[in-house]
N, C-alpha and C positions, 0 to 999 in steps of 0.2 A: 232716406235711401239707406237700404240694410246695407253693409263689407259683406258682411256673413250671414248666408242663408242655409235652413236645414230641409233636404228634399229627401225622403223617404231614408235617412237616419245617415244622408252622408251631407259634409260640409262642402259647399259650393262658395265660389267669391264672386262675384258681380265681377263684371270685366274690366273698370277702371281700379279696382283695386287688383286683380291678376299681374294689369299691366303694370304699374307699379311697384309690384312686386318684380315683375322680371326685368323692369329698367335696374331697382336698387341692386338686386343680383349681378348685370351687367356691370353695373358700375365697381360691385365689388371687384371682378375680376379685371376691370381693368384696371384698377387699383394697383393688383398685382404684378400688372406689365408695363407700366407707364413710359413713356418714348424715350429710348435708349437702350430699355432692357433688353437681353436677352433669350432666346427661346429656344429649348435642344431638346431634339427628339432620338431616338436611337432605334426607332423604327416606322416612321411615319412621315414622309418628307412634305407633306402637304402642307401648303401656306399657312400659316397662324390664323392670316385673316380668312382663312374657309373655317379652320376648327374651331376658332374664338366666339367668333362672329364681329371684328373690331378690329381697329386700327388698319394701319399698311404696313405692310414686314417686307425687308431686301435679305436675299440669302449670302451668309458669308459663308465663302467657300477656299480651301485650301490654307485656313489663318487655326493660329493656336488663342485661344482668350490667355493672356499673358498681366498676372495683377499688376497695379499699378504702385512702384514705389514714390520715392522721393525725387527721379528726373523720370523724364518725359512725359508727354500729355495723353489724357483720354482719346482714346483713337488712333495714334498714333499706329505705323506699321514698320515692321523692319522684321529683320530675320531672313534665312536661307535655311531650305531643305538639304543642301551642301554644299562643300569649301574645296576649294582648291589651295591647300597650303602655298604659302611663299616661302623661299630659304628660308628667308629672316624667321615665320614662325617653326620652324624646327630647331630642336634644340640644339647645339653644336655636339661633337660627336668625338673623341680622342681616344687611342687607345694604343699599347704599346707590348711588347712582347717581352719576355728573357730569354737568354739563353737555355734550354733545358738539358745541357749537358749533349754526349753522344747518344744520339740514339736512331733508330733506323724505324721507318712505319712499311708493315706489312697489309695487305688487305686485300678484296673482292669487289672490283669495278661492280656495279649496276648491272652492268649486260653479264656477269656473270665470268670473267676475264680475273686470273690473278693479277697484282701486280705489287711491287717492292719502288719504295720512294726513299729518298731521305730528306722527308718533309712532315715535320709534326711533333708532338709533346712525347715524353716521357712519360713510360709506366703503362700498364695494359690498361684498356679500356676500348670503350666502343663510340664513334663520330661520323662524321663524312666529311667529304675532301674533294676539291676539284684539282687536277694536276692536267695540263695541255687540251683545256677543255672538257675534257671527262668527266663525270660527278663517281665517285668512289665511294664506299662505304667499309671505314676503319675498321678493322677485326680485330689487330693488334701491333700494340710499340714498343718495339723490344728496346732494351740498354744497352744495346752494340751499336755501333755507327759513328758517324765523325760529326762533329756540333756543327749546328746549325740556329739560325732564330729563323723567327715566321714574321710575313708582313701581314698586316690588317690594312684591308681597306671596308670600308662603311660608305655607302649608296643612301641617299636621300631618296630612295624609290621609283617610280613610275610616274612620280606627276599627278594622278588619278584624283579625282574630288573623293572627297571623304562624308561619309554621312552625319549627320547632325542632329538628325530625328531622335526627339527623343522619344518613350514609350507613350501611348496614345490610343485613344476609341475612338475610333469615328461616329461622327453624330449630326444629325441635320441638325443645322445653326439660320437661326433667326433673329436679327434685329430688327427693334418695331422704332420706325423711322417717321410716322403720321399717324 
C-alpha cells in the first residue's frame, strides 16, 4: 500500500495516512492547551471547543488572571472592583494654624455680592472661603485689622466606595476544564 501517490503531477495521501496526519496535528494543538490552561480572545467569544475542535472550556467572567506568588493557591479568588474605606484605613489628619498678625480679608461672594471679613491669612493673594454658610471667593488681605487665628477642620468625606480597578482590556477568557 502506497502513503504517497502521484495523480496527474499532484501528490495525493491515501486516507489512513491523511487521517493520521490530522489526529498528530490535533494532538499537537492540544499540546498546547492542556486542562487548566487558558484561552483569550479579544474578539471572538465563541467556545474554544467550537474553534479548537477539543476539549470542554467554562468562561471566566468578571476575574483579573492574577500570577501566582509565594502565598496562596492556584485558583484561588479574592479581590474587589471597590472599597468602602473604614476610619482606621484613612490616614489620621492634624493640622494647626498661627496667628497671622492684624489683618482684614476683603472679597466677592460667588453670587457676585461684596463682602469684608475678618477671617484669613495675611498678604494679598487669591482663595476661597466659607463664612455663615456662603462659599466666597478671596480677591484680597489687607494688613489692617485686629488679629485673629483660623480653625481647620478636615472631613473624612462622604463614605463613598472607592474604585480599585486597575487599567485593563477586556477579553473573552476561557478555561479548558476536560
Amino acid at each position: 500500500m502506497n502513503v504517497i501517490a502521484w495523480e496527474n503531477g499532484v501528490t495525493k495521501l491515501n486516507k489512513a495516512t491523511m487521517e493520521a496526519f490530522e489526529d498528530n496535528i490535533r494532538r499537537a494543538i492540544e499540546g498546547l492547551y492542556p486542562i487548566g490552561s487558558v484561552y483569550m480572545n479579544l474578539s471572538d467569544g465563541t467556545n474554544p471547543a467550537t474553534l479548537l475542535g477539543f476539549g470542554r472550556w467554562t468562561r471566566v467572567k468578571d476575574r483579573f488572571v492574577y500570577a501566582l506568588g509565594d502565598s496562596g493557591g492556584v485558583g484561588d479568588l479574592g479581590g474587589s472592583a471597590s472599597v468602602k474605606l473604614s476610619a482606621s484605613q484613612i490616614p489620621s489628619l492634624s493640622g494647626s494654624t498661627v496667628s497671622g498678625g492684624e489683618h482684614f480679608h476683603e472679597g466677592v461672594s460667588l453670587d457676585g455680592n461684596a463682602f469684608s471679613a475678618n477671617t484669613g491669612a495675611s498678604g494679598d493673594g487669591f482663595g476661597v472661603g466659607i463664612e455663615n454658610g456662603k462659599r466666597y471667593g478671596l480677591l484680597k488681605v489687607s494688613s489692617t485689622g485686629s488679629a485673629h487665628s483660623h480653625d481647620v477642620r478636615f472631613s473624612n468625606g462622604d463614605q463613598s466606595s472607592v474604585s480599585v480597578m486597575p487599567p485593563y482590556v477586556r477579553a473573552y477568557v476561557w478555561k479548558r476544564v476536560g
